[in-house]
N, C-alpha and C positions, 0 to 999 in steps of 0.2 A: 505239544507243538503242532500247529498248524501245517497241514502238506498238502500241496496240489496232487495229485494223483495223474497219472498218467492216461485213464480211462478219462477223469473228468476232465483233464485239457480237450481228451481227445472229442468229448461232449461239447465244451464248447467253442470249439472249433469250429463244431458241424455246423453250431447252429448260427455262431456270425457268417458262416459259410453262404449259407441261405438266407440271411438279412440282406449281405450282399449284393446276391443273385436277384433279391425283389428289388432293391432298388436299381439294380442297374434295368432290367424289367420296366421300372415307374420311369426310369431317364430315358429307355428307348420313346416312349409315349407321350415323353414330355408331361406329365403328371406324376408328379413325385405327391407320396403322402405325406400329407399337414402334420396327422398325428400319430399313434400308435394303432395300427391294423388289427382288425378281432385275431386270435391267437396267438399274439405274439409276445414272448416273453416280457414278462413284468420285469421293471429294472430291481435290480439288486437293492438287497434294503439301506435304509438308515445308519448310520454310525453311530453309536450309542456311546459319544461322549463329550463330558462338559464344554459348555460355552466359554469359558475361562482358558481352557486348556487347547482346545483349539483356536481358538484367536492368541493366545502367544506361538502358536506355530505357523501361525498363518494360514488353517483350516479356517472355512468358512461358518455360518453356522447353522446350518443342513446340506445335506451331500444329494442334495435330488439330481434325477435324472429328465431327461429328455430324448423322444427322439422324432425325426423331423423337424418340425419347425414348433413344438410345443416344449420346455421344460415343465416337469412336474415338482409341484406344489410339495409333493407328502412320497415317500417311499413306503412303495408296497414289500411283501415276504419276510427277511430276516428280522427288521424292527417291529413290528408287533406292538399288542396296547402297553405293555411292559417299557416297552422303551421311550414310548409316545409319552409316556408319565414321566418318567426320567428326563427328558429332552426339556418338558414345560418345568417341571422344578429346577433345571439350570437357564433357565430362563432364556430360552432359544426363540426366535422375535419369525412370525408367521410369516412367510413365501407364498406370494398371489403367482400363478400363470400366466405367464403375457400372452396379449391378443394372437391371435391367428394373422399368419401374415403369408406372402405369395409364396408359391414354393422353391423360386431361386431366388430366395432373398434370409439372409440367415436372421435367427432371430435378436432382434435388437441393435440388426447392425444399422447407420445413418445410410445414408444415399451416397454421402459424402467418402466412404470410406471403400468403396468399392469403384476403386481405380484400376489403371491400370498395370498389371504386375511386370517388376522390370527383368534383367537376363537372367537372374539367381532362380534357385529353387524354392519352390512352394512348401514353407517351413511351417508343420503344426507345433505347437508346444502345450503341453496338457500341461493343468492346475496355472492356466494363464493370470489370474484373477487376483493371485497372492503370492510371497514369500519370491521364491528364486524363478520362478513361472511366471512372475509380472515382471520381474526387473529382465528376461530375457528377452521377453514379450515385446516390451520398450524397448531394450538394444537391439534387437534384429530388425523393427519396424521403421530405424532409422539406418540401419546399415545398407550399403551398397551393396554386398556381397551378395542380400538374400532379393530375390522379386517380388515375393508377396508373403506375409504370416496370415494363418489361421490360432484363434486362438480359443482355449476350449479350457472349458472348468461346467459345471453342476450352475454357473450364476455366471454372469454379465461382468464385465470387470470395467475397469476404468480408462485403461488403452485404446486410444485413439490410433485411424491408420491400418486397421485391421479388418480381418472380419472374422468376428467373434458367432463360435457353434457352442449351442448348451448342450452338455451330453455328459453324465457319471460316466468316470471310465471305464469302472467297472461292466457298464451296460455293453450288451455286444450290437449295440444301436451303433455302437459309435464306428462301426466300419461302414457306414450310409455315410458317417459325418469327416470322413477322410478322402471322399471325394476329390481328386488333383490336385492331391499333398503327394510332394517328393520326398520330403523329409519328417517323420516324425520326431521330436522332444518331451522326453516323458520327466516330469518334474515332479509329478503329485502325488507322494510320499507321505506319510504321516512320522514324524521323525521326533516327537513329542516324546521327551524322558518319563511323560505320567499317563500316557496311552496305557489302557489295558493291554496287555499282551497280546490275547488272542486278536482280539478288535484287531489292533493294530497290525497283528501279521495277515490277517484275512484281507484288510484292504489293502495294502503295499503288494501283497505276494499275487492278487487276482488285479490288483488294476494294472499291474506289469505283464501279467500276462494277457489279458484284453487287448491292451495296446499292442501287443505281440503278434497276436492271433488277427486280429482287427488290419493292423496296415499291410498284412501277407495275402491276407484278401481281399484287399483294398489296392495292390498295386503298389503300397508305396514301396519304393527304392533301398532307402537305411530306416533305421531308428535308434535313436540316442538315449543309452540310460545313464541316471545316475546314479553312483552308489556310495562309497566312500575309500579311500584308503585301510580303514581301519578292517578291511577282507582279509586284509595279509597277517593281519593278528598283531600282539602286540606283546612282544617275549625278552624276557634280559638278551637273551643272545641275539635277538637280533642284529643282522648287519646295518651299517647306517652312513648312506643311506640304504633303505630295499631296494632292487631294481624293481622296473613296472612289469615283470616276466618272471617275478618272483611265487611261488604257489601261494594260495588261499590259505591261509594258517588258521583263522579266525575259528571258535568254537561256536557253533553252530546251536546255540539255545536261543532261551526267548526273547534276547533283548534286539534294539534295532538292528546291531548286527549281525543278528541271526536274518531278521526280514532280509539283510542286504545281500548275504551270500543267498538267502533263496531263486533272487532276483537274476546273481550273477547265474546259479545254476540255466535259470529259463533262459538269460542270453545265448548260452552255450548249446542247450538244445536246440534252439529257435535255428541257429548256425547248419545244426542237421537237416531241420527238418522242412526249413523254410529258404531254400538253396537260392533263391533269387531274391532274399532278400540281405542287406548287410544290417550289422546290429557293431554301433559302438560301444563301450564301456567307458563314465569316464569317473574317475576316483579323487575327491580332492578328498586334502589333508581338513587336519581341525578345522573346521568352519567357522567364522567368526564376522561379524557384522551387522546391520540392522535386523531385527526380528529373532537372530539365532537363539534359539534355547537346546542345548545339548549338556550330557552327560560332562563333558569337557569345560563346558562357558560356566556351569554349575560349580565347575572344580574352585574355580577362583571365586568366587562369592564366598569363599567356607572363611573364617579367620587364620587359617591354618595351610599351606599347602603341606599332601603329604606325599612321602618319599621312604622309601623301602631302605633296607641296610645293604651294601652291595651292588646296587646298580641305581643310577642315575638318570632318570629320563630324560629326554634330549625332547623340544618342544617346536613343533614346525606347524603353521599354521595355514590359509587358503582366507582371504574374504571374500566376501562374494560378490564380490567386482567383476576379481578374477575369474574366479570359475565362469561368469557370464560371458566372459571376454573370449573366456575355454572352450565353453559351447556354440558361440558364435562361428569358431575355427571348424569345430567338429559339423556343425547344421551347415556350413558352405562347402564341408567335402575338403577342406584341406590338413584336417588328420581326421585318422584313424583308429580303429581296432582297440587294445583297453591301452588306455594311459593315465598318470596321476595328473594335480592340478595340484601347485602350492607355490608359497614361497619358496625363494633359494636358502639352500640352507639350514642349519636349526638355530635355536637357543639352548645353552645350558642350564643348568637347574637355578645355579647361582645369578646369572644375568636374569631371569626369569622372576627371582624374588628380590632383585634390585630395582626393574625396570614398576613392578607394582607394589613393590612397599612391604609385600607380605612373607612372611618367615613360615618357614619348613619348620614339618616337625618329623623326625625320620625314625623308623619302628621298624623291628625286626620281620620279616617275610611272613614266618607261617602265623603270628600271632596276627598279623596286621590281614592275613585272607581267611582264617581261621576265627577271627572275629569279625568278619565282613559277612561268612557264610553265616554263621550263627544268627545274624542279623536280616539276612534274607529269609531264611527259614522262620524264625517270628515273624515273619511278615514286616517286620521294621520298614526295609529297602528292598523294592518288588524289581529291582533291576538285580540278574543274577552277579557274583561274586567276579565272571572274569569282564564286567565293566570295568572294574578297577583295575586291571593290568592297565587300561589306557592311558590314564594317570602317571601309570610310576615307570611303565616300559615302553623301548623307542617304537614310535610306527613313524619314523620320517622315509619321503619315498623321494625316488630322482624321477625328474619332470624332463626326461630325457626328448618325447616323441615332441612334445609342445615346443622343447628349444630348438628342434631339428627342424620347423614347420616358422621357426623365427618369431615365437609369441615369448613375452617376457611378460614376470608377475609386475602390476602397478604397485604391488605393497611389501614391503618387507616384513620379517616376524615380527620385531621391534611396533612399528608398524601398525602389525593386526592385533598383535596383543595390546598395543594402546586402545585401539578400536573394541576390543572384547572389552578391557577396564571401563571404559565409556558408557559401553552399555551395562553394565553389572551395576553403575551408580547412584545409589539409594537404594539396593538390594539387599539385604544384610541377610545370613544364615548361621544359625543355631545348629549344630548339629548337618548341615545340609538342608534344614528346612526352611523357606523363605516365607518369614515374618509375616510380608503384606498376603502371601496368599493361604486360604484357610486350607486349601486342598493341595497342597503342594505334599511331595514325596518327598524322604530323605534319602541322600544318596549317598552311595557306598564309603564312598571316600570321608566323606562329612560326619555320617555316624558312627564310623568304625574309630576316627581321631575321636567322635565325642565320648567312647565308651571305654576305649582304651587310655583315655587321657587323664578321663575320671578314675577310672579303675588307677592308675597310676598319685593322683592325689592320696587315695583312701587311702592306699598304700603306703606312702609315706607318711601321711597324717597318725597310721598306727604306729608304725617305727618312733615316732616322735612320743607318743604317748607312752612306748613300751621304756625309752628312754629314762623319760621324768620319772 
């Protein structure tokens, strides 16, 4: 497992500290630098992974950096010629540099777009470009509530209305590029059920903390994470719903939820250690909607739902309407502190396999996680065994702070789960593994039904033969 260290926060810290410090330096002068100054840290490398697997997450496809008013073309340090190989056999399409342009003018923004900002707060939202970072991107740049958005990603996005800053967030560039932002929104997650592990917790766990370190020295006011419900873990006994003040349950290994409690931990620190500034936390439930690909949206693709002997999962969902609608409330200051985000209410297991047509098939506890593990350790299924609690135990949570703040969800479960069916539509899964992609993963739930189910034929098939 991947861990920030205490010393290297406290490294790089020092050193957005003093990127800071020069640019606030280049503002007294009125000559801010174009591009990267001789000694100053190279941006964080490459991501080292497929083109396929990042565009169904809404990864772009190179994670370059920038700082000033140049993005970079090619990351330097972590990616190396090893990866550079890798990158061109998943067929990753070449990043030019745009021109140089003045240095109060961001890169790539129109003329047009640099109005004037109205009474709300100056809202950044990182990963603006794609996934739940574009769709906020667009809802705040028309809302009343906010004055002006910055919007920031590694590449130029499509949102008009803005003014868009290129900067990996990882880079500690990026406290130059939070310049009179009030509000941070950190979106830019890797939340890809076929991420490598490590990969994947190195960038969620450091671009959350950048962003952390970065608007504390930058002056900004809050900043907003998101993480998920699924912190509070997800146990037969749970109550249900969880309250939002319920403790972090979640096991702490290498799957996304492991990256998410890392994240929660840094908020908690940040709380210490960065006393003027606020940090919200906000948790939706199942996520469901355009673009999503989760361990959960995976679950219903299988021909098979499964379900344990003994308890019954209860099914509460979040699209991502809502959640945006969530963050909007959160990015104008009218809630706070950590809260969940979902629909009202749950589904039961039974409505859940009427409302999509699909039959359960329900199997004893230890045989059914007992052959989960087994499966993970062959390397079968690289997401560890307690992904499957999510599947079969409740995590529904009360969306208490949001109803007190007078926000209601646009979608009911009913609803989102139509909306998950939707997009699952032409996806078919063997075992958990989907057909149209050649690099798709099988997942816990999908191959344990496929293994157990088989094992279960053979089974009988000899009974029968021991009969005749």
């Amino acid at each position: 497992m991947v861990r920030v260290t205490f010393a290297k926060l406290s490294r790089e810290q020092y050193t957005v500290s003093n990127r800071v410090t020069k640019v606030r330096q280049g503002q007294s002068t009125g000559d801010l630098p174009a591009g990267r100054s001789a000694g100053a840290e190279e941006p964080v490398g490459q991501r080292d992974e497929p083109l396929a697997r990042r565009a169904a997450n809404g990864r772009p496809d190179a994670a370059g950096s920038a700082d000033g008013a140049d993005s970079a073309d090619s990351a330097g340090g972590a990616g190396g010629a090893d990866s550079a190989a890798r990158r061109g056999r998943a067929g990753r399409t070449a990043r030019t540099r745009p021109k140089a342009v003045p240095p109060d003018v961001d890169p790539g923004d129109p003329a047009d777009d640099q109005g004037a900002r109205g009474p709300g707060p100056v809202v950044a939202v990182t990963g603006a470009a794609r996934g739940i970072g574009h769709a906020l991107t667009a809802r705040l740049a028309a809302s009343a509530r906010i004055g002006r958005v910055v919007a920031i990603d590694d590449h130029r996005g499509d949102v008009t209305g803005v003014t868009w800053r290129v900067v990996d967030v990882r880079d500690p560039a990026l406290a130059g590029r939070l310049a009179g932002v009030d509000v941070v929104v950190h979106t830019d997650l890797d939340l890809d059920p076929d991420s490598d592990y490590k990969s994947r917790r190195a960038f969620n766990v450091r671009g959350a903390q950048t962003v952390l370190t970065a608007a504390a020295a930058g002056g900004v006011g809050r900043v907003v994470l998101v993480t998920s419900a699924m912190v509070y873990g997800a146990r037969p006994d749970n109550p249900v719903p969880l309250a939002e003040d319920a403790p972090l349950g979640a096991d702490p290994d290498g799957s996304v939820v492991g990256d998410l409690l890392e994240i929660e931990y840094l908020a908690q620190r940040s709380l210490r250690t960065h006393l003027g500034m606020a940090v919200t936390v906000v948790r939706p439930a199942a996520l469901v909607g355009e673009g999503v690909d989760t361990l959960v949206t995976r679950h219903f693709e299988a021909p098979r739902l499964l379900t344990v002997k003994g308890c019954a999962p209860r099914w509460q969902f979040c699209h991502i309407d809502d959640l945006v609608s969530a963050l909007e409330l959160a990015a104008a200051g009218e809630v706070s502190g950590e809260f969940a985000v979902g629909c009202d209410g749950w589904l039961e297991q039974e409505q859940v396999e009427e409302l999509s047509g699909l039959r359960g098939i329900e199997l004893p506890a230890g045989l059914t996680f007992g052959t989960a593990q087994r499966l993970h350790r062959a390397g079968i299924t690289p997401a560890p065994v307690t992904d499957l609690h999510f599947v079969v135990y409740p995590w529904v949570v009360d969306c208490h702070a949001l109803r007190e703040a007078g926000w209601r969800p646009a979608h009911d479960n009913s609803g989102a789960l139509q909306a998950l069916l939707e997009e699952r539509a032409g996806r078919h899964a063997v075992a958990g593994r989907r057909l149209a992609r050649k690099d798709a993963t099988i997942t816990a739930a999908g191959a344990t039904v496929a293994v157990i189910g088989t094992a279960a034929i053979v089974r009988r098939a000899r009974r029968r033969r021991r009969g005749t």
